[in-house]
DRENVEX-867644 format. One record per residue (C-alpha): residue number from 1; residue in one letter; y negated, x, z. Coordinates in steps of 0.1 Angstrom, whole numbers. Layout:
DRENVEX-867644
R   fifi   vofi      py      px      pz
R    NUM      a       Y       X       Z
...
//
This chain:
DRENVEX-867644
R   fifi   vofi      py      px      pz
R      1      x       0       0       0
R      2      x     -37       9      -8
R      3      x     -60      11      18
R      4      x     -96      17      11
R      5      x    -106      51      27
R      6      x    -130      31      48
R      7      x    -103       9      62
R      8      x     -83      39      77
R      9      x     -87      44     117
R     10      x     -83      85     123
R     11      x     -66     105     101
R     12      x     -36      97      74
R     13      x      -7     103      92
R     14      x     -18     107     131
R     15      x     -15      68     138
R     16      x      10      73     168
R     17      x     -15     100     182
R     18      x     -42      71     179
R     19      x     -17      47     196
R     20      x     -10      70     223
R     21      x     -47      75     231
R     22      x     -49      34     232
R     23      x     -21      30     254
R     24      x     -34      52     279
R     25      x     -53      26     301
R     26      x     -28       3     297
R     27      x      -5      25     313
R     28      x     -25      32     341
R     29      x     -31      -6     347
R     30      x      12      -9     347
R     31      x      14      20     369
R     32      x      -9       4     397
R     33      x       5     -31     394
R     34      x      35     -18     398
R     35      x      29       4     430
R     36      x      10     -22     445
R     37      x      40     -51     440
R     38      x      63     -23     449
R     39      x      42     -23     485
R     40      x      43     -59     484
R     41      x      83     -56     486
R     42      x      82     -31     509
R     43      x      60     -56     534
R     44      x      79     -87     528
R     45      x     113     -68     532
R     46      x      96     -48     565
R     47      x      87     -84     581
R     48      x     121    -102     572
R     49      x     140     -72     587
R     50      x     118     -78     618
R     51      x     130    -112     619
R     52      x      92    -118     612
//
């Protein structure tokens, strides 16, 4: 397929490298939603041992 030169993001050929650099916050924001329901479970399995 023909894409116009001004239609091309980066440079030919280095599209995963501009996908990695995208995916980079979104990582971050999984990572940190994780850890914090991963503390979550960690509390509600604390207070259940308890007997809480």
């Amino acid at each position: 397929m023909r894409v116009p030169a001004t239609q091309i993001l980066g440079d030919v050929g280095k599209g995963y490298e501009l996908t990695k650099d995208w995916f980079v916050e979104a990582r971050l924001a999984i990572a940190a939603r994780s850890i914090g329901m991963a503390v979550r479970a960690s509390e509600l399995a604390l207070g259940w041992a308890q007997g809480a």
